[in-house]
Phi, psi and omega in degrees: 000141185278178166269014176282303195300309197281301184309289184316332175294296200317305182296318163306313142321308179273000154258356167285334183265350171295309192284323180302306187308323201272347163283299172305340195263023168280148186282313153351355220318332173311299192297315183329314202295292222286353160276308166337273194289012171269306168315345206236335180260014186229047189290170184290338211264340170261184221209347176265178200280157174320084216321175189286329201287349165282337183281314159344290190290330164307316190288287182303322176313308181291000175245024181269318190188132165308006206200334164279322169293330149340286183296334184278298172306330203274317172337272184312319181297315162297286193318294207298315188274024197217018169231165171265357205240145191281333177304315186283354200245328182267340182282234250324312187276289178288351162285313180307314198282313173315329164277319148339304220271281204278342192286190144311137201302343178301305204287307183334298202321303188292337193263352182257004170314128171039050178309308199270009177269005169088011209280195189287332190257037171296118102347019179276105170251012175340321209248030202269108175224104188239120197272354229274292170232226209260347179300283165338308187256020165258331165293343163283341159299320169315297171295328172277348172265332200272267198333307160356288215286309190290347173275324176340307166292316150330307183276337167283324211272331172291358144280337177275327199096329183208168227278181207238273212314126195268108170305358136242185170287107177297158184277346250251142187267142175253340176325304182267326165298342168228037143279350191254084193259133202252161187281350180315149189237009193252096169228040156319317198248352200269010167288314186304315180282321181305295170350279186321304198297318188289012143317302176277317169322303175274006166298304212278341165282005150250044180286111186337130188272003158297137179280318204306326187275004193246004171265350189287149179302321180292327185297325184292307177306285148019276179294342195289307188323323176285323206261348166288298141002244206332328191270318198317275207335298164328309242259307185284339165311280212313315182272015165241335173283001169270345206248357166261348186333176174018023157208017146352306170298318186295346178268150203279176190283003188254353168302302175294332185257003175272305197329275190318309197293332176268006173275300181332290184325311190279338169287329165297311186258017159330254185345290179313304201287357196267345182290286170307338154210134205289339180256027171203072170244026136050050173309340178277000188258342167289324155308302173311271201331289178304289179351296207284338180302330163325279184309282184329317168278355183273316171284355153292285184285020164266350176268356187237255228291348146322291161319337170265350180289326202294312205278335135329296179335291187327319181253029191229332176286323203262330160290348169292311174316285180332312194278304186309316174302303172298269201336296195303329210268322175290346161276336180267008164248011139303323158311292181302332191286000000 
């Protein structure tokens, strides 16, 4: 280890205990407790993920009172945006998410509020870099792709209506969902919600091709969270193209053509996703996928050659008019002759 890298240990420590003294000298003691375990599970000096009983606790703290879910966001929200070091910016970040997944339906509601609106529980790390060596600034991509990939998820699931992030390990038979066809008759919204999920699918290929930062243990835990994510994400793909069965013909053609363009987009990101994860590449949902991108241009393209047979007629109707209009003017100026 250099010494730049040990001068850099040292200084994160002592700012884990600075912070830590100033959380304790708080009037305050509820709030107090909850900046503790937030300072302890997201310290500078390990490279591993928050252990679970501090994540535990952040989560059960937030299901206690609306003014404890407060006191929990505004916690992670100070730590993150108040640091420079990618370790402690990605625990912040895996704490956030893990309250997606696991809080209480209160607490989701608050922590995903208005993500992209610039607020104080902004996730924008867009601009997040720490140059300090060559480890540091592969991890700072890591965090500027995971805030992403998690405001993404913010923004699908209030399009969806209901959270992405699976509070266990899902189960899902694809088998039986796309044996299944549901009866609804309302698909006003699922262009827009396809639109969305496949946002999020190309949000998450885009996670940074270091191998080297994808052997560390926060990062590998990390990717499990994501990669639960990516199957939620199939699973809501997967039930509205089943929810198109018998009604492909019925959709108008701009319909058809945002659809075929986000089944394309998503037929683009195969490959990557098969990469990132090697145990889920779900050939039957891929199968759905081309079928239905199928269908769909084939009832497109009987609809753009209807339309050029009309619209011949149409013009074969009008050159026709035209000639009978020139025949009469021309007998009647023989007549007149």
């Amino acid at each position: 280890m250099s010494s730049k890298r040990k001068l850099r240990d040292i200084i994160g420590i002592l700012k884990d205990k600075a912070s830590l003294i100033k959380a304790n000298l708080s009037t305050k003691r509820s709030i107090s407790s909850i900046q503790v375990t937030v300072i302890r599970a997201t310290t500078h000096a390990s490279a591993s993920p928050p252990r679970n009983h501090r994540i535990s606790a952040i989560i059960s703290a937030g299901d206690h009172s609306l003014p404890a879910i407060y006191a929990c966001i505004n916690a992670i929200m100070d730590r993150l945006h108040s640091t420079n070091n990618p370790y402690v910016a990605l625990k912040c970040l895996f704490i956030f998410h893990n309250i997606m997944a696991k809080g209480s339906l209160l607490y989701k509601d608050h922590a995903s509020f208005s993500p992209s609106s610039g607020g104080h529980n902004s996730l924008n790390l867009s601009g997040f870099y720490d140059k300090s060596d060559v480890e540091t600034r592969q991890l700072s991509s890591w965090v500027r792709w995971y805030a992403n990939v998690l405001e993404r998820n913010m923004i699908t699931s209030r399009t969806l209506g209901s959270y992405i992030s699976p509070s266990s390990r899902l189960s899902i038979n694809f088998d039986k969902i796309a044996s299944h066809k549901e009866n609804n008759t309302g698909f006003s919204n699922s262009v827009t919600e396809l639109e969305s999920l496949v946002c999020m699918v190309e949000g998450i290929c885009d996670a940074p091709e270091s191998q080297y930062c994808q052997k560390i243990d926060l990062v590998h835990e990390i990717m499990i969270l994501v990669a639960e994510d990516y199957r939620s994400t199939q699973y809501h793909i997967l039930i509205r193209l089943v929810e198109l069965t018998g009604r492909v013909s019925r959709l108008s053609y701009l319909d058809l053509s945002e659809l075929i363009l986000c089944l394309t987009r998503l037929e683009g990101c195969r490959k990557k996703l098969n990469e990132l994860f090697i145990r889920r590449k779900n050939d039957l949902f891929w199968e759905m996928v081309s079928q239905k991108k199928m269908e769909m241009e084939k009832v497109k393209h009987e609809r753009e050659r209807q339309s050029f047979l009309l619209w011949n007629v149409d013009e074969n109707s009008a050159e026709l008019t035209w000639s009978s209009q020139s025949f009469g003017k021309n007998q009647l100026l023989v007549a007149a002759v």
